[in-house]
Steps between C-alpha positions, in 0.01 A plus 500: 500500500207512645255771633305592772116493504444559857635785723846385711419307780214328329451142340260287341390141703207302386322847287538733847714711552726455839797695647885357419636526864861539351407812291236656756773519770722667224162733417497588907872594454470722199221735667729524853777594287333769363379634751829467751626759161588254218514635165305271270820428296734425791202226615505387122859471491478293823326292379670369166879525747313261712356315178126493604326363206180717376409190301635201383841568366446838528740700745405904365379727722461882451318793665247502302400128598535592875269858464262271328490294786489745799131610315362199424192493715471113447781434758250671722194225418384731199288300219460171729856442526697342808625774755851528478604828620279636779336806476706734742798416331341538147392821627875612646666428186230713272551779750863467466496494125300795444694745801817412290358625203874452379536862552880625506508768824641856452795464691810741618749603232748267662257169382408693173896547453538105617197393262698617170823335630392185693533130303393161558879296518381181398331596133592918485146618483405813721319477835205593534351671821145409616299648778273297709221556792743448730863529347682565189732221318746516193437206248712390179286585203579180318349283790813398691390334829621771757379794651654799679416738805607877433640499862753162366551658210591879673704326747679304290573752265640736802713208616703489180606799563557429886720275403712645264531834692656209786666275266628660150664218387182368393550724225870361412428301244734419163318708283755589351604438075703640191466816422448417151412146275770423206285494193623384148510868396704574821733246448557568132566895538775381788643276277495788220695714755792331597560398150498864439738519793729253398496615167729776602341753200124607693423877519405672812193575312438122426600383831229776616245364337561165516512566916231664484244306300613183715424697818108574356496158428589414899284744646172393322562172619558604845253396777460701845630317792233626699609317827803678491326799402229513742590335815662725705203745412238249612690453849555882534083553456423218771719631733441884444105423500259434834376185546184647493530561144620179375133454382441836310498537107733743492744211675376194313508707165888617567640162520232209464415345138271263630353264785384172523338239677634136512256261584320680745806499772742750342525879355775533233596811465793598189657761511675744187832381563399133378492354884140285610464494859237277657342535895272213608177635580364564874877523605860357557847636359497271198581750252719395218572577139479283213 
């Protein structure tokens, strides 16, 4: 594979170097991105969805290829090379990079309670919550292409709840399983008891212990059916708590395990009873559970 040996957007005709049309459109389009409040991943991963070769054969983009490229004065003319990427915008994007400062922003204890909690659906990493100039947006750590408003996120968290507190059968799910698993040891103290039963000679004191030994062996295999467990207590809080506090830690903490965001369009909330319960975001009774 080969490499570069001039900046994107460049090539080599005749010994001078000229500007590729193709890539200097796709130059123009990286700085607006940033600016309009691209992260430099999301434009990277863009990129190699839409399969925009850097170089021949070569499809891999990453942040650090795009930050290299929103401070490359040479786009700008810099060192007797072609303008590509006029100065105002050059300027804009700079501007842009260094008020981001990719600077998390103190936030309420609602978002810091939401920041150890919230998860990226597609590949389970956390969110991550940036503030800008002019806004602040929640980002998947690993890179995933998607980005989230905290008023989308608030109001699609609230929503869940909305709904649920309207329709509880989103809850109603068959959760439910055996109380216990048959092991081998399980099956072979059973089997041990009823011949001791049919036997016709077994001591109360044997049968005791026998009973009892196979009963330890059932309960450590037991597993709590937590939708049967904690469903009617998860109703009982929405519908004995404000609306007003469906966003508060105390609230989340109670009966929340965690939240996510599915491709940018929908929270995910699941709850301690086992139940997942999705709202799209900006609106629209689409709850359902999964």
């Amino acid at each position: 594979m080969k490499n570069r040996m001039l900046p994107y957007g460049y090539i080599m005709t005749n010994g001078d170097i000229v500007v590729d049309e193709i890539e200097a459109e796709i130059v123009n389009n990286i700085f607006q991105a940033y600016i309009d409040g691209e992260f430099l991943s999301q434009i990277a991963e863009e990129l190699k969805v839409q399969r925009v070769p850097f170089f021949e054969g070569n499809y891999e983009w990453n942040k650090n290829k795009i930050y290299r490229m929103i401070q490359d004065t040479r786009y700008t003319g810099a060192k007797n090379y072609p303008i590509i990427v006029d100065k105002e915008l050059f300027e804009r994007a700079n501007r842009t990079k260094e008020e981001r400062g990719f600077q998390v922003d103190k936030s309420s204890p609602t978002i810091e309670w939401i920041k150890r909690n919230f998860y990226c659906y597609k590949c389970g990493k956390k969110l991550i919550r940036y503030k800008y100039s002019e806004s602040v947006r929640w980002a998947c750590k690993n890179g995933c292409a998607f980005y989230i408003k905290d008023a989308d996120l608030l109001n699609g968290i609230r929503g869940v709840f909305e709904d649920i507190r309207r329709e509880p059968s989103l809850l109603q799910n068959d959760h439910r399983a055996d109380n216990y698993r048959i092991t081998p040891d399980i099956a072979r103290q059973t089997a041990e008891i009823n011949r001791a039963i049919n036997g016709g000679n077994m001591s109360f004191e044997i049968g005791k212990k026998l009973v009892l030994s196979c009963a330890t062996v059932k309960f450590a295999t037991c597993e709590e059916n937590r939708f049967e467990a904690y469903t009617d207590y998860i109703l009982d809080i929405v519908k004995n708590t404000d609306e007003k506090e469906y966003l508060s830690p105390r609230f989340l903490s109670e009966i929340v395990t965690q939240i996510a965001v599915k491709n940018g369009t929908h929270i995910v909330v699941s709850l301690i009873n086992g139940s997942v319960v999705t709202k799209l975001i900006g609106g629209g009774n689409n709850a359902n559970t999964k």
